[in-house]
C-alpha positions in Angstrom: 194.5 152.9 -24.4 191.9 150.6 -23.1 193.2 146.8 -21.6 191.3 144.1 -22.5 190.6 140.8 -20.8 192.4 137.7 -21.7 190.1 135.6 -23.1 190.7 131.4 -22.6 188.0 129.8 -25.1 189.6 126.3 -25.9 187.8 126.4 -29.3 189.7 129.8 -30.4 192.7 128.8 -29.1 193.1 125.9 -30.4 192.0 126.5 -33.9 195.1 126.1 -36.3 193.9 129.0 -38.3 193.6 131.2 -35.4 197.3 129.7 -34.6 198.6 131.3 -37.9 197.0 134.9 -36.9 198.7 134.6 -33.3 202.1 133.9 -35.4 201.5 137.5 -37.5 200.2 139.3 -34.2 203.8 138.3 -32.5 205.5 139.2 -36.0 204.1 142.6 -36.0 204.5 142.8 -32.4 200.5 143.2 -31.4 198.3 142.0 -29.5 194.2 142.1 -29.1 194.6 143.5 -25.7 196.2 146.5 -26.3 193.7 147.1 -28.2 189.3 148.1 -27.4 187.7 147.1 -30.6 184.2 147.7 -31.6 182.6 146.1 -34.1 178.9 147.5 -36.0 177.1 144.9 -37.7 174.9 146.5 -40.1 171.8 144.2 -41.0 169.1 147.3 -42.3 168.5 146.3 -45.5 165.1 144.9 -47.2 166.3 142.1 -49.1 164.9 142.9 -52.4 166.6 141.2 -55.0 165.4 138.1 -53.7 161.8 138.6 -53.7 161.1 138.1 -50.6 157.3 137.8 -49.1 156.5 141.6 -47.4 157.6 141.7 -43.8 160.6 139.3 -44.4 164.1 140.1 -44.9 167.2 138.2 -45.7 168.7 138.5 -42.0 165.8 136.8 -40.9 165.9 133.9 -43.1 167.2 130.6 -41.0 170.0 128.7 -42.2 169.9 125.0 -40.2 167.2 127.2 -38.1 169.4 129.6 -37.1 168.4 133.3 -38.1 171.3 134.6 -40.7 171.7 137.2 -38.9 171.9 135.3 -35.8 175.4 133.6 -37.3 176.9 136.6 -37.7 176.5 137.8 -34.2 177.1 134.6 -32.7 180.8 134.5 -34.8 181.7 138.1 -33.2 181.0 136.9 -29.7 183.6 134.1 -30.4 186.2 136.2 -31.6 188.8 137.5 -28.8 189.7 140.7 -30.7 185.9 142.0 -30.4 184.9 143.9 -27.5 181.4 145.7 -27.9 179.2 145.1 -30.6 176.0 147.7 -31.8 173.9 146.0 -34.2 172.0 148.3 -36.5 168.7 147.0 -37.9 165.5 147.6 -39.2 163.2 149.7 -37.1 160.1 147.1 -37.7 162.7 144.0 -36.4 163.6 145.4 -32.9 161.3 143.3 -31.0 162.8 140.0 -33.4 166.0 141.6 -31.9 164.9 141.6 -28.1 164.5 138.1 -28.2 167.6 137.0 -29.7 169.4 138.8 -27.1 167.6 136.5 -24.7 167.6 132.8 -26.5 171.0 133.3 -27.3 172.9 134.7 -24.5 174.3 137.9 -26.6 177.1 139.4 -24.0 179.0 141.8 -26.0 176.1 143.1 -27.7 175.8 146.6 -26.4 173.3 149.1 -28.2 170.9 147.9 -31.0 170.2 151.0 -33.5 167.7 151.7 -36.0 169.6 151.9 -39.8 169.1 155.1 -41.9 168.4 155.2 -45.6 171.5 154.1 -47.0 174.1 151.3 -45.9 176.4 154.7 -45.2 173.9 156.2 -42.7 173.2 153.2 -40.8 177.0 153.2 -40.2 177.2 156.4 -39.3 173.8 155.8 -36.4 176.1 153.0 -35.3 179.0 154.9 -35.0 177.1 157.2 -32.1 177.2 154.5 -29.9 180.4 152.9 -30.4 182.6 153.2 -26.7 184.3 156.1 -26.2 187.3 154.2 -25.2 187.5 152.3 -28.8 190.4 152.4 -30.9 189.7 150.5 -33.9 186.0 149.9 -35.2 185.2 146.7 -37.1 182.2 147.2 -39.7 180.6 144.0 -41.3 177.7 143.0 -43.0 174.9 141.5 -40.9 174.9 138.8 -44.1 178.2 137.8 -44.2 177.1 135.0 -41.8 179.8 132.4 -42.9 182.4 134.5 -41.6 184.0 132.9 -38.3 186.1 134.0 -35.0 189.4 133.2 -36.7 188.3 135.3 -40.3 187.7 138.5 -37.8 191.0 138.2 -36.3 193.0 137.9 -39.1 191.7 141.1 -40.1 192.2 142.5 -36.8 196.0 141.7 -36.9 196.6 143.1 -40.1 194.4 146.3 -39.0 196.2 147.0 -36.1 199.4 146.6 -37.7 198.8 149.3 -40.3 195.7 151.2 -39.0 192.8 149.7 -41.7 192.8 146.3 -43.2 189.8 144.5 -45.2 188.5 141.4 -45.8 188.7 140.4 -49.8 188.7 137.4 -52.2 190.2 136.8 -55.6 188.2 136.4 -58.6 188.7 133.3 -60.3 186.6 134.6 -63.8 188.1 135.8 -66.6 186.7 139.9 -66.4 185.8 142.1 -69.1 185.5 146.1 -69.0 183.0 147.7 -71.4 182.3 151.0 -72.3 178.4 150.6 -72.6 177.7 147.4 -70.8 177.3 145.6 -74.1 180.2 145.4 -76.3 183.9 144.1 -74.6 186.3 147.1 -74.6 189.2 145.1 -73.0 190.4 142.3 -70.6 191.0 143.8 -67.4 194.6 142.0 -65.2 192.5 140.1 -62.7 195.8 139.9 -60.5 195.1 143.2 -59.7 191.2 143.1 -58.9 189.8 141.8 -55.7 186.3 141.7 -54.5 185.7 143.5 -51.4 184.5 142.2 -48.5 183.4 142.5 -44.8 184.7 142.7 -42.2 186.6 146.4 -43.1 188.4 147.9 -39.5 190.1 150.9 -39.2 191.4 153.1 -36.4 188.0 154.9 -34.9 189.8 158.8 -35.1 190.2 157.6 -38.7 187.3 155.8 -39.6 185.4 158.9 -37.8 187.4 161.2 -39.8 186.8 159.9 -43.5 182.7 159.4 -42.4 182.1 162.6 -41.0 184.0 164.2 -43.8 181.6 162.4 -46.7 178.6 163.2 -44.7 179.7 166.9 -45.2 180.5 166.7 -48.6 177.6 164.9 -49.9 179.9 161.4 -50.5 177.8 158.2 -50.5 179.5 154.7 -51.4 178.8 151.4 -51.2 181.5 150.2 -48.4 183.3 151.7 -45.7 186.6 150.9 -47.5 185.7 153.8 -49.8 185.3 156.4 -47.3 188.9 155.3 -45.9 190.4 155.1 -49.8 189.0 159.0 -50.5 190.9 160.3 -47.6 194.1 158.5 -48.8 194.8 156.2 -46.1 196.2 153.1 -47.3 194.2 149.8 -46.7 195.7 146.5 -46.0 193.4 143.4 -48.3 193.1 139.9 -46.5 192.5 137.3 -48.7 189.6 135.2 -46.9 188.7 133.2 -50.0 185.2 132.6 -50.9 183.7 131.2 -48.2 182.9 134.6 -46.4 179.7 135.0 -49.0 177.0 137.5 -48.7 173.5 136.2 -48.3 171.9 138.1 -51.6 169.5 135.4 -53.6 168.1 132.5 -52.5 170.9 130.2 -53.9 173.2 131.5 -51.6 171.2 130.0 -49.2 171.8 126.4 -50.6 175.5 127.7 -50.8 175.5 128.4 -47.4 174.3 125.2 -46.3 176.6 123.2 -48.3 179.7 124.6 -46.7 178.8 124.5 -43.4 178.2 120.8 -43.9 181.5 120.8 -45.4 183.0 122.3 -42.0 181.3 119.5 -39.7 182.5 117.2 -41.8 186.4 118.2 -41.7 186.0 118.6 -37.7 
């Protein structure tokens, strides 16, 4: 099993929610240096349900003139418990990509891949480069750029305590299932529905395993979690509230902005 460096960022260490997931890691008797991690950002998609002008996509929108998915990168070189990270992107960005790595100092950035048609696919090109010393693999959406150094970690602990954990929040709506999409068949138990989030890490021979074994069978989903799910491995849910939002229409944007506000604010 690969060692990893002790890392001594004051900022991480002294975060009282990064305090809580050092509490659980000693619990369960783990700890992020036993452990090589490798996380695949996927940030491939066009954007288009929110209408953007051709050429631009939602990764490259700025938030407080930071490229979205800028955030999200920057957030994984924080976190202690990542160790390599392969962004997978849009063939027509890689030159936007080239100089990110140089304004913004990217050090664990290791291969930057071109995505395939689907979200599963661009996993799967991301998957070829992750280090052949990895034993867990983190997978998150290049979107999901609220998400923070203590988030990841918490999802790490749980992850390496039970093999797969995933990030989710509870819904707070009442929820309806219909038969048609029009008429309410029933009020489905929200206690038992969560919506599923990034990041989702398993153990690479597993994650590996359930991937390779849809790609034979013709299997596409819409996360990573239901790869794991269809191979019956059982999946540990974080609750990281709502602040962990996808970038999907433009008000997410203005959503975006007003919690980060919120955060300097409570520093």
């Amino acid at each position: 099993m690969n060692k990893k460096i002790k890392r001594t960022d004051s900022a991480i260490r002294k975060s009282p929610y990064n305090k809580f997931t050092r509490v659980v890691k000693k619990l369960f008797g783990v700890d992020h240096r036993d452990y090589f991690n490798s996380a695949i950002i996927v940030a491939a998609g066009t954007g288009s349900r929110m209408n953007l002008p051709d050429g631009q996509t939602k990764q490259m929108l700025e938030i407080e003139s930071v490229p979205v998915i800028v955030r999200t990168v920057l957030q994984f070189e924080a976190c202690e418990d990542i160790d390599e990270i392969i962004l997978v992107i849009r063939r027509e960005e890689f030159d936007a990509y080239k100089g990110y790595y140089r304004k913004f100092n990217f050090k664990k950035v290791t291969h930057i891949v071109a995505g395939g048609e689907t979200r599963q696919r661009s996993v799967l090109n991301g998957l070829t480069r992750v280090n052949k010393d990895a034993d867990f693999v983190t997978i998150h959406d290049g979107v999901r750029c609220l998400i923070t150094p203590e988030m990841i970690s918490e999802v790490c602990t749980f992850a390496y305590h039970y093999g797969a954990a995933t990030a989710v929040s509870r819904p707070f709506d009442t929820l309806k299932l219909t038969e048609d999409g029009s008429f309410i068949k029933e009020t489905v138990d929200r206690d038992k529905i969560y919506h599923a989030q990034t990041p989702q890490i398993f153990k690479f021979d597993m994650y590996r395993a359930a991937a390779l074994s849809a790609k034979k069978d013709g299997f596409e989903a819409t996360d990573d979690n239901s790869l794991v799910e269809r191979m019956k491995f059982k999946i540990y849910m974080c609750d990281l509230g709502r602040e962990n939002i996808k970038i999907t229409t433009k008000e997410d944007i203005f959503v975006a902005e007003a919690i980060l506000k919120r955060r300097k604010e409570d520093v």
